[in-house]
C-alpha positions in Angstrom: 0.0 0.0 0.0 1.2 3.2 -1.0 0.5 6.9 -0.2 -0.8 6.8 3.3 -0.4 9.1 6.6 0.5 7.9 9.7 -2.9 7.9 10.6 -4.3 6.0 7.8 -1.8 3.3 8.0 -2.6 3.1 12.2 -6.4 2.8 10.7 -5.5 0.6 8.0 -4.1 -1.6 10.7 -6.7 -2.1 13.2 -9.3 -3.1 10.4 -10.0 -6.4 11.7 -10.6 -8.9 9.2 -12.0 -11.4 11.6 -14.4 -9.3 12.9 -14.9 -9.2 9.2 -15.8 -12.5 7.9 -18.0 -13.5 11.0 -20.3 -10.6 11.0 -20.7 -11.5 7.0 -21.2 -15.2 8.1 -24.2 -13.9 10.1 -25.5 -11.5 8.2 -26.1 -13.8 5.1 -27.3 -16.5 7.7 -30.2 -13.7 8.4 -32.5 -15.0 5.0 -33.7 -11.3 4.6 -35.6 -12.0 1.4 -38.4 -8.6 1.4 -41.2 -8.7 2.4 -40.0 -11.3 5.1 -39.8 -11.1 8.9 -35.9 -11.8 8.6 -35.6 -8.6 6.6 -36.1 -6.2 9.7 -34.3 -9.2 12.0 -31.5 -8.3 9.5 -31.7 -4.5 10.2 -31.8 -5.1 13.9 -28.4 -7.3 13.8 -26.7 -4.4 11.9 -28.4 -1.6 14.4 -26.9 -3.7 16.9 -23.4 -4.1 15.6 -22.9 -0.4 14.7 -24.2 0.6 18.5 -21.0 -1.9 19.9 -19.0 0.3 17.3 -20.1 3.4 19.5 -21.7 5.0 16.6 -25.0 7.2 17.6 -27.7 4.8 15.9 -30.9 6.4 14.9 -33.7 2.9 14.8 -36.8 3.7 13.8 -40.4 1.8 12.5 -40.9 3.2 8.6 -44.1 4.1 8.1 -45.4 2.3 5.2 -48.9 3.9 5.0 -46.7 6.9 3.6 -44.5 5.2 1.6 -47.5 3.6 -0.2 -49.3 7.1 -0.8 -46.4 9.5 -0.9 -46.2 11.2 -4.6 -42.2 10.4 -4.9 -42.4 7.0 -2.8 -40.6 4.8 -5.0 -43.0 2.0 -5.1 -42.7 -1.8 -3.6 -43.4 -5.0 -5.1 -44.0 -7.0 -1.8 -46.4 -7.1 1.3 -44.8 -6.1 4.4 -46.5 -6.1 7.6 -43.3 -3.7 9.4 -39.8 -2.0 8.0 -36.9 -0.4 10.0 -34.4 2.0 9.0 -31.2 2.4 10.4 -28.5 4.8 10.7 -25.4 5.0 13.0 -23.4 7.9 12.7 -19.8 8.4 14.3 -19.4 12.3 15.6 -17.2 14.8 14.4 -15.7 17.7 16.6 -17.6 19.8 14.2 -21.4 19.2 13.7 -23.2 19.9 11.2 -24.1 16.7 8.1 -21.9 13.7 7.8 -19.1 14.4 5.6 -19.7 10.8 3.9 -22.6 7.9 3.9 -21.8 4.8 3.3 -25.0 2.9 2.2 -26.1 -0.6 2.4 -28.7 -2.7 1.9 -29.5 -5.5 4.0 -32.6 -6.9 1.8 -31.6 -10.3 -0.8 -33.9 -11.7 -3.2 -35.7 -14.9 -2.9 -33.4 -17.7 -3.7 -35.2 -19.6 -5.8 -34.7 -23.3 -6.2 -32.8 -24.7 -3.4 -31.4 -27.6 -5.9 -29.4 -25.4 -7.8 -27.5 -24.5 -5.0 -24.6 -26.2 -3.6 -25.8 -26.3 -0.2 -28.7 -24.6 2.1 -28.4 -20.9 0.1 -28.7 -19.0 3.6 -26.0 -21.2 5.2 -22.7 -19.8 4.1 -20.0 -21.5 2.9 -16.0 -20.5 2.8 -14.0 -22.4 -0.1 -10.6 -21.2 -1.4 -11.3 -17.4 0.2 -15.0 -17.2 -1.1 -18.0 -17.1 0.3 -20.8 -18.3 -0.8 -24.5 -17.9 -0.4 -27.4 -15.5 -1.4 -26.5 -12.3 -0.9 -22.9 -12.3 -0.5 -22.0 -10.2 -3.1 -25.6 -8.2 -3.2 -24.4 -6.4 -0.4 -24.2 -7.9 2.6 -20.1 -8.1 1.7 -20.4 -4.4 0.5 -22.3 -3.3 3.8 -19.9 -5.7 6.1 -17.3 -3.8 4.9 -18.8 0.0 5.2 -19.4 -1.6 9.0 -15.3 -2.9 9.1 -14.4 0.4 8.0 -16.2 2.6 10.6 -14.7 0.0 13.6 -11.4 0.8 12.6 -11.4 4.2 12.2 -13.2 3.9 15.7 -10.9 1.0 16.9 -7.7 3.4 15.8 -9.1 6.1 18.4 -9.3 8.3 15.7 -11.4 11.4 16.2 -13.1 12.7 12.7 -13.2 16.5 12.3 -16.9 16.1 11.0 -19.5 13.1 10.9 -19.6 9.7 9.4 -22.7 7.5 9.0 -23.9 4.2 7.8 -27.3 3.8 6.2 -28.9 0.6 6.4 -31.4 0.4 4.0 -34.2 -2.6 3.7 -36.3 -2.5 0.3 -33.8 -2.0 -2.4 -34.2 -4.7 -4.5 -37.5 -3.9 -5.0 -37.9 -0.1 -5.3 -36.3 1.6 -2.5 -38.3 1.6 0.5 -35.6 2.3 2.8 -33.2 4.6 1.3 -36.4 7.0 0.2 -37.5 7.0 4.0 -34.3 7.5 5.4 -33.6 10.5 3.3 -37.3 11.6 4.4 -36.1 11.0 7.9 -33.6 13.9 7.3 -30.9 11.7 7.1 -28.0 13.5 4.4 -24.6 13.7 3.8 -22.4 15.5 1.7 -21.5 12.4 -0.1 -22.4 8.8 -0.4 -20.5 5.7 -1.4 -22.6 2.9 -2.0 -20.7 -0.5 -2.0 -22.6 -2.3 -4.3 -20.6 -5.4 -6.3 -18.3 -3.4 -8.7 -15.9 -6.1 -10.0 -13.4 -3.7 -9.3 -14.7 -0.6 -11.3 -16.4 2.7 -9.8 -20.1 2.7 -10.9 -21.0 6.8 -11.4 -24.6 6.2 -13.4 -27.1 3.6 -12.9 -30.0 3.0 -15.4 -33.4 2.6 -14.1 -35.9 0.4 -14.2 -39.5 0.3 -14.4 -42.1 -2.5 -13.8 -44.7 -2.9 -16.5 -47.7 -5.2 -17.4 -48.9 -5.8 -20.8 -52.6 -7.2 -21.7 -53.4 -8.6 -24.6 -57.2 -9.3 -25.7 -57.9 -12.2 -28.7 -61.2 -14.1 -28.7 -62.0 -17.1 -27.6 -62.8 -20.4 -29.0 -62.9 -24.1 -29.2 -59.7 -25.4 -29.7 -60.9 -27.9 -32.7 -62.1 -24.8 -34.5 -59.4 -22.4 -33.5 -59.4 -20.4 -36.8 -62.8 -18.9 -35.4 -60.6 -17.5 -32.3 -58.2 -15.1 -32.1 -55.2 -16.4 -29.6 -53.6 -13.6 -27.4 -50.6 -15.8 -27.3 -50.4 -15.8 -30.7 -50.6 -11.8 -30.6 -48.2 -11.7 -27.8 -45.4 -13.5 -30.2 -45.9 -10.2 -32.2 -45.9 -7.8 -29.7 -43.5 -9.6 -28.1 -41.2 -9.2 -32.0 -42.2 -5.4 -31.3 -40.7 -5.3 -28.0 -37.3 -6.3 -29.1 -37.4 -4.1 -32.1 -37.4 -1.0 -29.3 -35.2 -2.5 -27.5 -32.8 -2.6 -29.8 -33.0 1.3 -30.5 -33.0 2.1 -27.1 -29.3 1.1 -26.6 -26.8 3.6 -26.2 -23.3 4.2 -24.9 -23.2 0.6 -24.0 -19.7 0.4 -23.7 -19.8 2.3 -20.4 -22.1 -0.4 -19.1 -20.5 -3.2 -17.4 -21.0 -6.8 -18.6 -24.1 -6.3 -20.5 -24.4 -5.6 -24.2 -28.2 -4.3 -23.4 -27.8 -2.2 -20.6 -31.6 -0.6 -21.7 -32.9 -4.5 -22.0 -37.0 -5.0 -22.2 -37.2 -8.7 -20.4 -40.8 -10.6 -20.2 -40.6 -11.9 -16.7 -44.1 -13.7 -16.4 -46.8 -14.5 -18.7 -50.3 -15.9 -18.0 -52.8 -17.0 -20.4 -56.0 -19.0 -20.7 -58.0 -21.1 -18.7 -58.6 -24.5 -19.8 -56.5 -26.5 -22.6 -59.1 -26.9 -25.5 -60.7 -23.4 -25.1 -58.5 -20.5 -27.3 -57.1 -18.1 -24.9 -58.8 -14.7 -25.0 -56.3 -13.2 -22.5 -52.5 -12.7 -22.1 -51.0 -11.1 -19.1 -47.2 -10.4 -19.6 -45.1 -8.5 -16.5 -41.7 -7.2 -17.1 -39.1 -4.9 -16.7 -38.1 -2.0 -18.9 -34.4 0.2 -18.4 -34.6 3.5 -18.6 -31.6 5.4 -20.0 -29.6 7.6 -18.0 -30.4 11.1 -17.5 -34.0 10.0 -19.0 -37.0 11.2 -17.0 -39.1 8.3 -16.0 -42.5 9.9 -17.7 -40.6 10.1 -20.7 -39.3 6.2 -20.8 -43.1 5.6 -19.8 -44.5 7.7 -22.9 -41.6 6.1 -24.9 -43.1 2.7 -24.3 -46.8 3.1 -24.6 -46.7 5.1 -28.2 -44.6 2.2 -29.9 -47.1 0.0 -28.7 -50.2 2.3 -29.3 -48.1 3.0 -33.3 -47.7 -1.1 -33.2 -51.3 -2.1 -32.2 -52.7 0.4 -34.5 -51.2 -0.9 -37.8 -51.9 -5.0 -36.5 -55.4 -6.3 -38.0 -57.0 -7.4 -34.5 -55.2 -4.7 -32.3 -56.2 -1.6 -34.0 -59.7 -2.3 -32.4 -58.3 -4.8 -29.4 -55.3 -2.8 -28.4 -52.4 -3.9 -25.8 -53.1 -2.2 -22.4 -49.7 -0.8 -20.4 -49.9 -1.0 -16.8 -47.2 0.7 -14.4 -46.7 -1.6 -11.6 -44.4 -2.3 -8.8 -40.8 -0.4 -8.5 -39.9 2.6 -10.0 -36.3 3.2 -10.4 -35.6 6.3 -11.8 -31.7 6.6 -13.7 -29.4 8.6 -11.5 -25.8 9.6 -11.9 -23.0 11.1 -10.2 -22.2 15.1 -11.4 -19.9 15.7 -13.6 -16.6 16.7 -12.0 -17.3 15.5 -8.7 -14.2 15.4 -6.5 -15.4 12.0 -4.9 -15.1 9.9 -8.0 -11.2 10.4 -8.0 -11.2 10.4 -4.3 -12.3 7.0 -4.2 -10.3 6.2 -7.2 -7.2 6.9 -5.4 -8.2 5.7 -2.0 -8.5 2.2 -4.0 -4.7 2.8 -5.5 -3.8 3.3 -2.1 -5.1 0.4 -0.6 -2.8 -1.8 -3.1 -4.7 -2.6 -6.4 -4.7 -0.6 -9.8 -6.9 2.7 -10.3 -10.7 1.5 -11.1 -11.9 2.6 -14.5 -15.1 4.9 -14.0 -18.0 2.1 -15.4 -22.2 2.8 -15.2 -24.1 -0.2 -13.9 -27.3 -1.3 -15.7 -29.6 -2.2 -12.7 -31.4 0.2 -10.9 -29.9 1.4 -7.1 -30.7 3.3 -4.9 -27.8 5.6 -6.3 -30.8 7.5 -8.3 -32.4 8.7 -4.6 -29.4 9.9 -2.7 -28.4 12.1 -6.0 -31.8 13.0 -6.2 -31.7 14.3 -2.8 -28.6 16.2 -3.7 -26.3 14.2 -2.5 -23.1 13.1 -5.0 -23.0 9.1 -4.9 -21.4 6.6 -6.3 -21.0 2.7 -6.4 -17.7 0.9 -5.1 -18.1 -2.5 -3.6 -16.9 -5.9 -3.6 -17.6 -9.0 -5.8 -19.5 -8.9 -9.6 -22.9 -8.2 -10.0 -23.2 -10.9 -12.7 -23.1 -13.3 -10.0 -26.1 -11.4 -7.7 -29.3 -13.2 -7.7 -28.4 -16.1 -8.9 -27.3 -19.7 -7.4 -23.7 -19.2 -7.7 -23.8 -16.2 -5.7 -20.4 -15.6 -4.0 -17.8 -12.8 -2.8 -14.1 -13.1 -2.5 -13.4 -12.3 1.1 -10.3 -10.5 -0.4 -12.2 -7.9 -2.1 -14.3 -7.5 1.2 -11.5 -7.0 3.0 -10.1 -4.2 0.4 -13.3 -2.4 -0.3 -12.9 -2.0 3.6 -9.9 -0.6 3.9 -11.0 1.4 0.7 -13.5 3.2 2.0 -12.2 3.4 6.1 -9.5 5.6 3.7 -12.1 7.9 1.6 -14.3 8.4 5.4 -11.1 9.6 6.7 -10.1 12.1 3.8 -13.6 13.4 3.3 -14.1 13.6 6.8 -11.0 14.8 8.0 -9.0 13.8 11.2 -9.0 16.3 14.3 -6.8 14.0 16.5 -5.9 10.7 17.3 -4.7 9.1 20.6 
């Protein structure tokens, strides 16, 4: 490691690594799928860990009858019966906003089938330095590490000239929830580095996302005569044709996108239709997900959408006078990106050169985050974190405990240099 004060190499050296890998081990233990009781047992476990770290945790109950009627709520796409935020927050001698968030989420997805996995997904497994198990690498290593950073900087009795804070968020992977109500709680910064799986780059932009549903109407009739019906799967083939022809104009800069060729992709997620084998199906129900370009304004993807498939159903024979419905459902995630000229980009880009591994290229990551709200809120974020997002949300999720280890010592660097040091002891 090069570059570094006394200070930061005393900081550098307390980081303990230990501490490390068992709080992941227990965090992805904690099945916080959304929606689920484990999700705010999750939040309490972190609440926990960052008030033994002597940080000034804020807990509170989200109140989800206004995050399901507030005009900018981001939107959910599961029941939940309770949420928590959390926030810990390490003083400066000054006071005033933290210098620098680090934000986490503690929310995974569902893991889906069990036999695909090498083991019980929620029981974590270390081989050759990586652990695996849902929600290693999307972010419970990311936010383990934001946690490993703060210790040390506490654990090195350093004393910051002006706040630091942690944001554990619930919600994320399916709109928001908890990032959007901390930042209605008041909770801001003048910065925010989200450690979200990077494979090594800095993420500045992310491209949203929006949940739609598609309805297609044909007419129904007996399958031995089905040339007197109209079959809405049959239709969906062809809207489904249409879909991909706008998808493929709605690509752009892609090579700033990391390992996608379609960072803008239109994907079908579900599709329902008909109601008994013989009978022609009348009705198709399609749900998916549509990216929305950065810097795009979310009513603007949305109109974007419906008039190709208003222009499509009006030159098709049946859906002129039957044409496809768009629904807006679930999560919105809005693009968001990091200002041009920011001084924490090359911050962090040099606090990762410091901590022993080559300068990160500056790379935009095609799924929505909850990067979109904090720079909506006026606050400059940006993604760094450990492991590959190609690997989140799927069986073979894993995280090198290396990279943990270095986004760590990453980002206990950039909280000191943002933050500055008054004294030390």
């Amino acid at each position: 490691m090069t570059g570094l004060s006394e200070v930061e190499a005393r900081v550098l050296d307390a980081l303990d690594t230990g501490w490390l890998l068992d709080r992941l081990r227990e965090l992805v233990a904690v099945p916080s799928v959304g929606g689920t009781d484990a999700e705010s047992d999750a939040q309490h476990l972190v609440a926990g860990w960052l008030e033994d770290t002597g940080t000034d945790v804020d807990r509170w109950p989200i109140d989800l009858v206004a995050a399901a009627t507030a005009p900018d709520a981001p939107g959910q796409e599961v029941v939940r019966s309770e949420a928590w935020g959390v926030v810990g927050t390490l003083p400066g001698v000054q006071d005033g906003d933290p210098a620098l968030v680090l934000c986490g989420h503690s929310d995974v997805v569902p893991a889906g089938d069990s036999a695909l996995w090498p083991g019980d997904p929620f029981t974590p497994r270390l081989a050759d330095g990586v652990l695996h198990g849902r929600g290693t690498c999307d972010m419970k290593g990311g936010l383990v590490a934001a946690l490993a950073a703060v210790r040390a900087v506490r654990a090195a009795g350093v004393r910051l000239l002006r706040p630091l804070a942690v944001h554990s968020v619930v919600g994320e992977e399916d709109g928001g929830l908890g990032a959007w109500a901390t930042l209605e709680r008041g909770h801001r910064g003048d910065a925010c580095v989200i450690p979200e799986p990077t494979a090594g780059s800095v993420m500045t932009a992310n491209a949203g996302a929006l949940t739609f549903r598609l309805t297609v109407t044909g007419l129904a009739a007996h399958g031995a005569m089905r040339d007197a019906g109209v079959s809405a799967v049959e239709l969906f083939a062809e809207v489904h044709a249409a879909l991909r022809a706008l998808e493929a104009e709605r690509q752009d800069d892609v090579d700033l996108f990391l390992g996608t060729r379609l960072p803008y992709g239109i994907s079908i997620g579900t599709v329902q239709a008909g109601d008994w084998s013989s009978t022609v199906p009348d009705r198709l129900v399609a749900e998916g997900r549509y990216g929305v370009r950065v810097g795009e304004p979310v009513e603007t993807a949305r109109g974007v959408l419906e008039s190709h498939l208003a222009r499509f159903s009006a030159g098709h024979p049946w859906l002129a006078e039957h044409p496809v419905r768009v629904d807006w459902v679930g999560g919105s995630f809005a693009s968001g990106q990091l200002p041009q000229g920011s001084p924490l980009l090359p911050a962090v880009q040099q606090a990762a050169v410091d901590a022993g591994r080559p300068r990160p290229a500056e790379r935009a990551v095609p799924a929505g985050t909850d990067l979109r709200l904090y720079a909506a809120a006026g606050v400059p974020t940006l993604h760094y974190g450990p492991g590959d997002l190609a690997l989140a949300h799927a069986p073979r999720e894993q995280v090198p405990l290396a990279d943990v280890e270095h986004v760590a010592r990453v980002l206990a660097l950039t909280a000191l240099r943002e933050c500055g040091v008054h004294s030390w002891v």
